[in-house]
C-alpha positions in Angstrom: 97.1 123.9 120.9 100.1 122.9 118.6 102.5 125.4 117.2 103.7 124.7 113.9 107.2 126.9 112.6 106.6 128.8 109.4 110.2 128.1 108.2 110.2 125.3 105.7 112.3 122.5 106.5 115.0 121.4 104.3 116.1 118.0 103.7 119.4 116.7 103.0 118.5 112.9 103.9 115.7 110.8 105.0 115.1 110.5 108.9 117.4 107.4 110.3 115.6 105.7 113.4 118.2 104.7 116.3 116.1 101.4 116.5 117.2 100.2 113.2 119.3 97.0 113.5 120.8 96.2 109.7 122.3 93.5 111.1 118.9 91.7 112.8 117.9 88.8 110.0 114.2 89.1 108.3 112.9 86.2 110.1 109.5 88.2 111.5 107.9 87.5 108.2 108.3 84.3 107.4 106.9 83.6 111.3 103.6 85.8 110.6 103.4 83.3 107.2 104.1 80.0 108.7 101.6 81.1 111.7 98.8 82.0 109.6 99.2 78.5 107.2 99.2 76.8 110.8 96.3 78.4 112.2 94.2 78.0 108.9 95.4 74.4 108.8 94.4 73.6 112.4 91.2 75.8 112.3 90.1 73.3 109.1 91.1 70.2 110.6 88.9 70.9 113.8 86.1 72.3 112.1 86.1 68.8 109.5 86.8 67.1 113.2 83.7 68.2 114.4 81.7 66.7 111.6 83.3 64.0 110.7 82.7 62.6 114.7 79.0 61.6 113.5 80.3 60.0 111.0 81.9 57.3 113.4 79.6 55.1 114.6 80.0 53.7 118.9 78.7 50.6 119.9 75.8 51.5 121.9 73.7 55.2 120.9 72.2 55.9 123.8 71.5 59.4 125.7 74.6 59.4 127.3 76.8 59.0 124.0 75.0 61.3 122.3 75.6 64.1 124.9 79.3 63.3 125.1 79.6 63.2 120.8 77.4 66.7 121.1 79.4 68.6 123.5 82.9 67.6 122.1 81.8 68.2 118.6 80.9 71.6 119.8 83.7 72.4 121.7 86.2 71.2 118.7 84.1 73.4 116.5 84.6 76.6 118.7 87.8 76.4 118.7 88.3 76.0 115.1 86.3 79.3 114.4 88.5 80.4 117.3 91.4 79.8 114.6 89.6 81.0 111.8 88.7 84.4 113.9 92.4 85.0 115.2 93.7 85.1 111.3 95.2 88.3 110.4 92.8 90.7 107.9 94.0 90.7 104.4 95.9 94.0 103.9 94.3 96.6 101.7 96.1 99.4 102.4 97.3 101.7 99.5 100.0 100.8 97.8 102.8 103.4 97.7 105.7 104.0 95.0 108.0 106.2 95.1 109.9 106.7 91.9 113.5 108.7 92.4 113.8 108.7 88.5 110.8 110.3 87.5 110.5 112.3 91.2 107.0 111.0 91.8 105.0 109.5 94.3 102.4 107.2 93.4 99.4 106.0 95.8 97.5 103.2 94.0 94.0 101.8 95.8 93.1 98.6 95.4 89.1 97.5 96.1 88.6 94.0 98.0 88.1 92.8 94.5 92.1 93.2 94.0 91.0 95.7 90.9 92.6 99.4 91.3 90.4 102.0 92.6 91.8 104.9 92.3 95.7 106.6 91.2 96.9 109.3 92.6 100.5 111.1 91.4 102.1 113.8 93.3 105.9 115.2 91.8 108.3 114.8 94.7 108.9 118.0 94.3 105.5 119.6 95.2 105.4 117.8 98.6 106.5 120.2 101.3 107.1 117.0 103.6 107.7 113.3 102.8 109.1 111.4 106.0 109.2 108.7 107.7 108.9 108.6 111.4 108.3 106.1 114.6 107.1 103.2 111.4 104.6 105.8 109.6 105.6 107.3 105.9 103.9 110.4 105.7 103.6 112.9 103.3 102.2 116.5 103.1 101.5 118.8 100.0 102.4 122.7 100.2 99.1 123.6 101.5 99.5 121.1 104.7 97.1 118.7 103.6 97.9 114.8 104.3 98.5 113.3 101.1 99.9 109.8 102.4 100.0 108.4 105.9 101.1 104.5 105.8 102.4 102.4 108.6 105.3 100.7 107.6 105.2 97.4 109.8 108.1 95.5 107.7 111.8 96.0 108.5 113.3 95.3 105.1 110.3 97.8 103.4 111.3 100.4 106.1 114.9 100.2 104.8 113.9 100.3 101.2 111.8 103.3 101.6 114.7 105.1 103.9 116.9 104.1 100.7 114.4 105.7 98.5 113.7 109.0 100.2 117.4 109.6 100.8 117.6 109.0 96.9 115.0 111.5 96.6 116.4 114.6 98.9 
């Protein structure tokens, strides 16, 4: 059972995590890009591999060739859906904004098409919580319902929104 306090909690700044290193350079990003190219790149080039081994002809085609041309074919082509299968998911998470000028919030849904689903607007002002804690924004209307619950995975976002919600108190 969880006890919740009935005193509503005031504000003055955003949340600051004792984890957060300013200093550490945005290099985790440009490592999750350059390993996703790789592993599409390496994933295609084994897959064509695969095929393109029939295409070159050996001097004699008997059993024993065949077997050998089979079994390494299939093993380059496992591995290059092994590639394909490790790639990270496209992310299609809801896009938050938080607007300190016009005290909003904005959650905008995007389908897998890439065409916006769905808008919703809540005034900064009518959330009773909007935080962000251990990498997860969350926020929470006056009635308690979840209105927003994102993980933040990305160092310099997680900055930008603390920047943001300290605007906003």
């Amino acid at each position: 059972m969880v006890a919740l306090p009935d005193l509503p909690r005031d504000f003055t700044h955003a949340p600051h995590s004792f984890h957060d290193n300013t200093a550490m350079s945005e290099k985790k990003t440009k490592k999750k890009d350059f390993r996703r190219a790789a592993k599409g790149f390496l994933g295609s080039v084994l897959l064509l591999s695969s095929a393109g081994i029939w295409l070159v002809s050996t001097g004699a085609n008997d059993a024993a060739m065949m077997l050998i041309k089979l079994v390494f074919s299939l093993s380059l082509f496992c591995v290059g859906a092994m590639c394909f299968s490790t790639l990270d998911p496209e992310d299609i998470a809801p896009e938050v904004q938080i607007d300190t000028t016009r005290r909003q919030l904005r959650v905008i849904e995007t389908g897998l098409d890439g065409r916006t689903r769905r808008v919703a607007v809540y005034a900064l002002d009518d959330l009773a919580e909007l935080s962000l804690r251990d990498h997860v924004l969350t926020a929470r209307d006056f009635s308690g319902r979840q209105v927003v619950a994102l993980p933040v995975n990305d160092r310099a976002t997680e900055r930008a929104l603390r920047r943001a919600l300290s605007f906003a108190a």
